[in-house]
C-alpha positions as CSV (number, residue, x, y, z in Angstrom):
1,X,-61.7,-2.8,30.0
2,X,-60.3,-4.2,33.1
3,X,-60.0,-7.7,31.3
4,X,-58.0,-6.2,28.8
5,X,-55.3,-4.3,31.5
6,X,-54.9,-7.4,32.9
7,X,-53.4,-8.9,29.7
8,X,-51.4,-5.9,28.4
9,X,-49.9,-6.5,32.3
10,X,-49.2,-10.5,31.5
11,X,-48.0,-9.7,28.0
12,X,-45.0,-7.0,29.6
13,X,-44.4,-9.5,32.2
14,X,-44.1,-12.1,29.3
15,X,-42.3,-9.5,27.2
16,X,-39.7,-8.8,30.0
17,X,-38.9,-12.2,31.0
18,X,-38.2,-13.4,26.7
19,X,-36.0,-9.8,26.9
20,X,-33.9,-11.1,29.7
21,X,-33.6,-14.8,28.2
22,X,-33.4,-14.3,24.6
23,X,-30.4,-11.6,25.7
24,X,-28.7,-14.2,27.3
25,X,-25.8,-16.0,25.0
26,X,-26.5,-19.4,24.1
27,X,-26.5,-21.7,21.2
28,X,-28.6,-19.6,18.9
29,X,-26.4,-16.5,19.5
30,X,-23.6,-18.1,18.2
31,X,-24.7,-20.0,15.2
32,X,-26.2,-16.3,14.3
33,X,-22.6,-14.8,14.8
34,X,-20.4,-17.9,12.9
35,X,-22.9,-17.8,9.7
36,X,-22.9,-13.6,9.9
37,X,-19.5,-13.5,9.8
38,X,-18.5,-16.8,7.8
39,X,-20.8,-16.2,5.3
40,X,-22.1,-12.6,5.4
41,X,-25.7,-10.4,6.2
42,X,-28.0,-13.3,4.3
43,X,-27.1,-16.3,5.9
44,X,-27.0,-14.8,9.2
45,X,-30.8,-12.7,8.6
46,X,-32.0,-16.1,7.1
47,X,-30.1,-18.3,10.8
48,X,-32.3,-15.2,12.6
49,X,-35.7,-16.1,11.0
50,X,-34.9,-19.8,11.2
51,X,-34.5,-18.9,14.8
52,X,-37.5,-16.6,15.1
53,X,-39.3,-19.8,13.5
54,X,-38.1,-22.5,16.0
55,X,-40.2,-20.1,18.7
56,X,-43.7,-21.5,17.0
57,X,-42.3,-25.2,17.8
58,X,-42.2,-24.7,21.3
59,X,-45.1,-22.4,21.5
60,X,-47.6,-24.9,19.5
61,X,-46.4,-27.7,22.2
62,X,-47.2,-25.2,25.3
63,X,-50.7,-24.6,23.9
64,X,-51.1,-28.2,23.4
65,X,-49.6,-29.4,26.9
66,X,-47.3,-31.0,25.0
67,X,-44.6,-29.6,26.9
68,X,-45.6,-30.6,30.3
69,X,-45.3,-34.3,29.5
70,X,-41.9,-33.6,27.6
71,X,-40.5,-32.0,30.9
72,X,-42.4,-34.6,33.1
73,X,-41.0,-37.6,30.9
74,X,-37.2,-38.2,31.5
75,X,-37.3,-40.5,28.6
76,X,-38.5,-38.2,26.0
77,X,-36.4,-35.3,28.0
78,X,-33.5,-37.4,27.5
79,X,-34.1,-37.9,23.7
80,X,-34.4,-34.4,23.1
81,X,-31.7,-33.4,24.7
82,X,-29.6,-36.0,22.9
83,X,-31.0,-35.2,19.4
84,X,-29.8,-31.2,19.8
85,X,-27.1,-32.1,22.1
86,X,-25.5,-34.3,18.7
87,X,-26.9,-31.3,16.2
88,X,-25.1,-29.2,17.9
89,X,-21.6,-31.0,18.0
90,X,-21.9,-31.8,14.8
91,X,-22.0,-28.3,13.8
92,X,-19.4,-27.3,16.2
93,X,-16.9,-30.2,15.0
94,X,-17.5,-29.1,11.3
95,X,-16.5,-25.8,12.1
96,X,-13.4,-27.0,14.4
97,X,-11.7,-28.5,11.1
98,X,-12.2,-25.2,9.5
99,X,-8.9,-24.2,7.5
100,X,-7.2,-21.0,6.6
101,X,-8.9,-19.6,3.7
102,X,-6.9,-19.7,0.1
103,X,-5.7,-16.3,-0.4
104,X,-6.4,-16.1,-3.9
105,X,-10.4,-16.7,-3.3
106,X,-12.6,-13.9,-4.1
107,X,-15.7,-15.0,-1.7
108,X,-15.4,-16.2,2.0
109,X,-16.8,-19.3,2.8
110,X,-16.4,-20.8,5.6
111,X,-18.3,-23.9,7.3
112,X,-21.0,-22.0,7.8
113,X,-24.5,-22.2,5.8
114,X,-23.9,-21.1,2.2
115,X,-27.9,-21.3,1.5
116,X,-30.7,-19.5,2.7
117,X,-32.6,-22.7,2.8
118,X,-29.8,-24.5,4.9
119,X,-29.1,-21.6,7.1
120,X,-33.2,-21.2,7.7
121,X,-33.2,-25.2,8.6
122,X,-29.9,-24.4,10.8
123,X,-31.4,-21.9,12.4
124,X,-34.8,-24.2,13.1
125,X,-32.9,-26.9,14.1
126,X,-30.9,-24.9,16.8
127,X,-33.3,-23.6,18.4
128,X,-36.5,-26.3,18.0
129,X,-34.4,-29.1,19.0
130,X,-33.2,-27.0,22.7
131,X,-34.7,-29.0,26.0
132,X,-33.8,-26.0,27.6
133,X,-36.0,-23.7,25.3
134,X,-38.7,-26.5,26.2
135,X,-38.5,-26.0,30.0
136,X,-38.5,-22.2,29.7
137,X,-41.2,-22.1,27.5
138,X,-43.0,-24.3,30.0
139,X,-42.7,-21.9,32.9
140,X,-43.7,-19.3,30.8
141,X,-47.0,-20.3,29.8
142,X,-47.4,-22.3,33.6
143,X,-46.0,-19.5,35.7
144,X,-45.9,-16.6,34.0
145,X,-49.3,-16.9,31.6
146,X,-52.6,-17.5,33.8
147,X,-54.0,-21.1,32.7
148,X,-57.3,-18.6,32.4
149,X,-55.9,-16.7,29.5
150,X,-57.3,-17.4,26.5
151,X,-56.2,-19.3,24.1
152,X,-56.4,-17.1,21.2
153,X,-54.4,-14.4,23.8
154,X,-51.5,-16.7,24.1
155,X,-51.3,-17.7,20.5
156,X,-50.6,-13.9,20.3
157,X,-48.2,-13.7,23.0
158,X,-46.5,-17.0,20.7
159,X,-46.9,-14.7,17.6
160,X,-45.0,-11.9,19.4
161,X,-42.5,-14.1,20.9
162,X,-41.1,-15.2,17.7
163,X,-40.9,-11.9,16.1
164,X,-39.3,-11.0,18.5
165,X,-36.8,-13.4,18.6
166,X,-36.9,-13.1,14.7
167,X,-35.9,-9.2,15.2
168,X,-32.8,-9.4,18.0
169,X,-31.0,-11.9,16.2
170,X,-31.4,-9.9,12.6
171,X,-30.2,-7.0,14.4
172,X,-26.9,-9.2,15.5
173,X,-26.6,-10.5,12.4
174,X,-26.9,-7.5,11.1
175,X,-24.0,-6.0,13.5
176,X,-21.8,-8.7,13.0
177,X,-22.1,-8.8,9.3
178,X,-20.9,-5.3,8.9
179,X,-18.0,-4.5,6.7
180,X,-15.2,-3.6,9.4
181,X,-16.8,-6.6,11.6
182,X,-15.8,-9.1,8.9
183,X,-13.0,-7.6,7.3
184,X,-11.4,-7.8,11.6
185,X,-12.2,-11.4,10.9
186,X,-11.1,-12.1,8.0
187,X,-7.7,-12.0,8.8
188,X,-8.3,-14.8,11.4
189,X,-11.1,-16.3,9.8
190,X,-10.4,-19.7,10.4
191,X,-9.4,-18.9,13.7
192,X,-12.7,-17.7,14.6
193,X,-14.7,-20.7,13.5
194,X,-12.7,-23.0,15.4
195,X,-13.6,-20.6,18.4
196,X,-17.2,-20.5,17.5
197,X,-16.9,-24.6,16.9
198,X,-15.4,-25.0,20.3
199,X,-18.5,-22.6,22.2
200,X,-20.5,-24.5,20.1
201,X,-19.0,-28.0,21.3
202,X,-18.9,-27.1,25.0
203,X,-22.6,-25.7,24.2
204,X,-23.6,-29.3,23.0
205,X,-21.7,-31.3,25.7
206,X,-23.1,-28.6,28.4
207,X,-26.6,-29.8,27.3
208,X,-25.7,-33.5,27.6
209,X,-25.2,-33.5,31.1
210,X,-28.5,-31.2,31.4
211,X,-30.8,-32.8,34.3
212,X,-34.4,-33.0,34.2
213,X,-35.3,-31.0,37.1
C-alpha cells in the first residue's frame, strides 16, 4: 500500500508540473487557435489529438534514454532544433501571405489544414519535432520520476500525459471554434493569420537561437 502512495504522490507531482507547462503558450497553442479559427471545430480537434499524439514521441524516447543523449549531443540537439525551427517558419510564412478572403465564398478557408489527416500530421509535427518539449520531458522523467519507478508506471504516467495534452487543446479548439469566436474573426480573417504567422515565425526563429544547456 505504501508502494502505491508513493506513486499516486509522483504521478500529482507529474500531473502538476505538465498543468503548469502545457498551460503555458507556445507553438502548439497557436497552430491549435490558427486551424480552429481558419478552418473551424474539426481541424482544430484533429491539430489537438495530433498534438496529444506528439506526447508518445517524446515519451517512448524518455523510456528508452533516448532523450538523454539528444540533450547531451549538441549535434543531434542542433538538428532538431533546426528541423522544427524550419517546420515551423514554414507554416508561419504560409500563413503571413494569407489574403483577404473573396466575399462571395460560402466556406472559410484560410492557410490552415483543410484535412483531418494534414491537420493530425500538423499537429504531430509541431509538437514531436520541439527540442524544447525534448528537454522538459527529460527533467521530467530524470527529476521529477524516480529512475526506481517502474517502467510499466511511467508508460502510464506517458499514457496520461498525452490525454492530457489531447483534452486542453480540444477544449481550446473547441473555445475558439465557437460561432461568435469565428464570426469576430471573420471580419479580419486574413488579418489574424498573418498575426498567428508572425507568433509563429518569431516562435520558429526564438527556437533557432535555443542553446543546449
Amino acid at each position: 500500500m505504501q508502494w502505491i502512495n508513493a506513486y499516486w504522490i509522483e504521478f500529482l507531482s507529474v500531473a502538476v508540473v505538465h498543468l503548469l507547462a502545457v498551460a503555458s503558450p507556445g507553438p502548439d497553442f497557436a497552430i491549435v487557435v490558427r486551424a480552429s479559427v481558419a478552418v473551424g471545430r474539426r481541424a482544430g480537434t484533429w491539430t489537438a489529438l495530433g498534438v496529444g499524439a506528439g506526447i508518445f514521441v517524446h515519451v517512448a524516447y524518455s523510456l528508452l534514454g533516448i532523450g538523454l543523449i539528444v540533450a547531451q549531443s549538441v549535434l543531434l540537439f542542433n538538428a532538431l532544433k533546426w528541423l522544427a525551427a524550419a517546420y515551423l517558419l514554414y507554416i508561419g510564412i504560409k500563413a503571413l501571405r494569407a489574403k483577404p478572403q473573396d466575399p462571395t465564398a460560402t466556406v472559410d478557408l484560410q492557410a490552415g489544414p483543410r484535412s483531418p489527416r494534414q491537420a493530425f500530421i500538423t499537429g504531430v509535427m509541431t509538437n514531436g519535432l520541439n527540442p524544447k518539449a525534448t528537454l522538459f520531458f527529460l527533467s521530467l522523467f530524470t527529476v521529477v520520476i524516480s529512475p526506481h519507478t517502474p517502467l510499466a508506471v511511467q508508460a502510464g504516467y506517458g499514457l496520461y500525459l498525452a490525454l492530457a495534452t489531447a483534452l486542453w487543446f480540444c477544449l481550446v479548439a473547441r473555445l475558439f471554434s465557437q460561432p461568435r469566436v469565428r464570426a469576430g474573426f471573420a471580419r479580419m480573417g486574413h488579418w489574424f493569420d498573418r498575426a498567428m504567422g508572425a507568433v509563429l515565425v518569431g516562435l520558429g526563429i526564438k527556437l533557432a537561437f535555443t542553446e543546449l544547456r
